[in-house]
C-alpha positions in Angstrom: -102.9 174.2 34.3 -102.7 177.3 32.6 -101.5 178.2 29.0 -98.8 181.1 28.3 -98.2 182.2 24.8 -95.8 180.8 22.7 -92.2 181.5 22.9 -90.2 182.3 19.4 -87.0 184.3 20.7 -84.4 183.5 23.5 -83.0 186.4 25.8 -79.3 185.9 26.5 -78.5 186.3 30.1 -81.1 189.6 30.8 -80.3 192.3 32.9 -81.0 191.8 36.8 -84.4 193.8 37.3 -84.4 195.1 34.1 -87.6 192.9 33.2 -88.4 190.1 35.9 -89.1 186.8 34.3 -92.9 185.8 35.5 -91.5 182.2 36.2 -88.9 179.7 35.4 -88.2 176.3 33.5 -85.9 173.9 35.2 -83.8 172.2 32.6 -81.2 168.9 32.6 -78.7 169.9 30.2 -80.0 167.7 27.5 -83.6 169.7 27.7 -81.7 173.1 26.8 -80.7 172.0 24.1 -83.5 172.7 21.3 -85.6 173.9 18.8 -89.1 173.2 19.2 -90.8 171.7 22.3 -93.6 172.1 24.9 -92.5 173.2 28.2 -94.0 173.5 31.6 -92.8 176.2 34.3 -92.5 176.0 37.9 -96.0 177.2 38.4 -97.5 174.4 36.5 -98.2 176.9 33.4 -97.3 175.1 29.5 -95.8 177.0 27.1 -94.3 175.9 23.4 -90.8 177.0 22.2 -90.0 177.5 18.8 -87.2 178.9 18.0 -86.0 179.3 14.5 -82.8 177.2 14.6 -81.8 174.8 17.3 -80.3 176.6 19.8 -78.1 175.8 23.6 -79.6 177.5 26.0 -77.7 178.1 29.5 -78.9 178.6 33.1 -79.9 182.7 33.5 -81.1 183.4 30.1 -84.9 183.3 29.3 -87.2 182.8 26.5 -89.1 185.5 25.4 -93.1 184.8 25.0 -94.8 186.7 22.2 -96.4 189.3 24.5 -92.9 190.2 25.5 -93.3 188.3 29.5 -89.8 186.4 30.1 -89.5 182.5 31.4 -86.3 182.2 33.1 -84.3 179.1 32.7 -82.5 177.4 35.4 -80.3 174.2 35.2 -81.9 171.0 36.8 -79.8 168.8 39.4 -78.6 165.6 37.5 -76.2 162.8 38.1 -72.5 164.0 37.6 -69.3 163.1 38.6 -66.9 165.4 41.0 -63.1 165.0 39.8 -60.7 166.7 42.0 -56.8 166.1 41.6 -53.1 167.3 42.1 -53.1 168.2 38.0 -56.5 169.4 37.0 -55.3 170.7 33.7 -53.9 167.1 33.4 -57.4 165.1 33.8 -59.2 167.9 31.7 -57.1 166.9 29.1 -58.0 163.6 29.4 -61.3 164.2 29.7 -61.5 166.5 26.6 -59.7 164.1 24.4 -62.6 161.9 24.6 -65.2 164.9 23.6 -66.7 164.6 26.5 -68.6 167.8 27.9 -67.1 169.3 31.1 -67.8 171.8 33.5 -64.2 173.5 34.5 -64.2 175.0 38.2 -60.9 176.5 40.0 -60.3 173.2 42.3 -62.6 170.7 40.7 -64.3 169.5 37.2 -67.7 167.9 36.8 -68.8 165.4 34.1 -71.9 163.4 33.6 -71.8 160.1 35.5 -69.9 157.5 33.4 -68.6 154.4 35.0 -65.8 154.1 32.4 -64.3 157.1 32.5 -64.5 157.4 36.3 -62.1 154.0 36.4 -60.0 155.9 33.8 -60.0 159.3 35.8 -58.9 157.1 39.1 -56.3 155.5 37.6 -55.0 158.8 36.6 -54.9 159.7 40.1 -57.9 161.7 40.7 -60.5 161.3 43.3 -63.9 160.9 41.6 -67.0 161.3 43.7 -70.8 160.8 43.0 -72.9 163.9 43.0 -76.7 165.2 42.3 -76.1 168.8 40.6 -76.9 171.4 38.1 -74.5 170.6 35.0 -73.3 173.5 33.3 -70.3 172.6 31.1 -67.9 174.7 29.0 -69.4 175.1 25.0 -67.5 173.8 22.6 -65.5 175.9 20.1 -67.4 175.1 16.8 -70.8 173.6 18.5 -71.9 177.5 19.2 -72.6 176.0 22.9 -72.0 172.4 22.7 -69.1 170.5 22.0 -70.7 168.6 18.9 -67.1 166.3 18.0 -65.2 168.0 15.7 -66.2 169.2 13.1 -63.6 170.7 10.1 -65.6 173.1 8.9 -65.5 172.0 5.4 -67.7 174.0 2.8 -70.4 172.6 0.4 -68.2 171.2 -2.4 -65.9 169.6 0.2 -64.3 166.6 -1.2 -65.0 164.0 1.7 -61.7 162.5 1.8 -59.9 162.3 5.2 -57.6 160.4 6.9 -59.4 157.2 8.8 -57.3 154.7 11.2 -57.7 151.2 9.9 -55.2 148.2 10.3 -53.8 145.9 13.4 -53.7 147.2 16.7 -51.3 146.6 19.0 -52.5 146.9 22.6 -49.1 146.8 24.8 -48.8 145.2 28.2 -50.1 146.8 31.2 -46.3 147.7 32.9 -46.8 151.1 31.2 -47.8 153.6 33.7 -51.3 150.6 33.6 -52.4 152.7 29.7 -53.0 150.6 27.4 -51.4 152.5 23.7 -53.2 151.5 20.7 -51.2 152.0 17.5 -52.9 152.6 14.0 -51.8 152.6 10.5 -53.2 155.5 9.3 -55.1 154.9 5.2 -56.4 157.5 2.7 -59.6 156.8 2.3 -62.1 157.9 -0.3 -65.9 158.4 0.6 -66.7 158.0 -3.1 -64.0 155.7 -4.4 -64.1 155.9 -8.4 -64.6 153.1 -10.3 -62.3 151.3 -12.7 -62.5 151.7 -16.5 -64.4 148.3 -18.4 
């Protein structure tokens, strides 16, 4: 096994022939996802990453060793789920209302395997298929990459209140189009309550 140098710099996407990367890194989406780590090529050769923040990295770009030689990244095959349907735009919804990462293609979508929301997806109508493939999903708008939940982009002296559901819920019968609606009383809620007077 041989040793490259270490890697402290990603290359977003390099130009075709430009610089040809000297080998590649095949990655499950997880794994490009990082800071710091050990990583082996193709060619059996380790190299350490360290980038200065943690950073998602996407199939096609490459991190940069410090004698300037590229590793190319490529996206490993992993378990996913194939959702095709009359109303795609319908089931992405659905999909990205649970925060869950997905891959947006003309006449299909692909999530990780989940068994729950495959039944939920197929009772929405869609077909929903097993399948062994790269997963490359869309970033999310405020994870620089990754959709990372939402986050409100609240400054340092941010007060920490918000809005959390709390109270009964109400789970109606299953005649309505088989959903089941969940209905929440909605409480102001203090992270730091204050504390009464003695």
């Amino acid at each position: 096994m041989a040793e490259l140098p270490p890697a402290n710099r990603l290359v977003r996407q390099p130009e075709k022939g430009a610089r040809v990367p000297l080998g590649r890194v095949v990655l499950g989406y997880d794994e490009r996802f990082l800071r710091r780590k050990r990583l082996m090529t193709e060619a059996d050769e380790g190299f350490l990453v360290d980038l200065p923040e943690t950073t998602s990295v996407s199939a096609g770009d490459c991190f940069e060793l410090v004698d300037g030689r590229l590793v190319e990244v490529a996206a490993a095959a992993e378990p996913v789920l194939v959702v095709r349907g009359a109303n795609l735009p319908r089931l992405a919804w659905h999909i990205g209302n649970r925060h869950t990462p997905c891959q947006i293609e003309a006449d299909r979508l692909v999530i990780r395997d989940d068994h729950v929301l495959k039944a939920m997806l197929a009772q929405l109508g869609a077909t929903v298929t097993h399948a062994m493939e790269p997963f490359t999903p869309e970033g999310g708008a405020y994870g620089h990459g990754r959709t990372m939940g939402h986050e409100h982009g609240h400054g340092p002296d941010h007060s920490h209140a918000h809005d959390h559901l709390r109270g009964p819920v109400l789970t109606l019968p299953h005649g309505l189009s088989g959903l089941h609606v969940q209905h929440r009383a909605i409480v102001r809620v203090e992270d730091e309550p204050e504390l009464p007077d003695e």
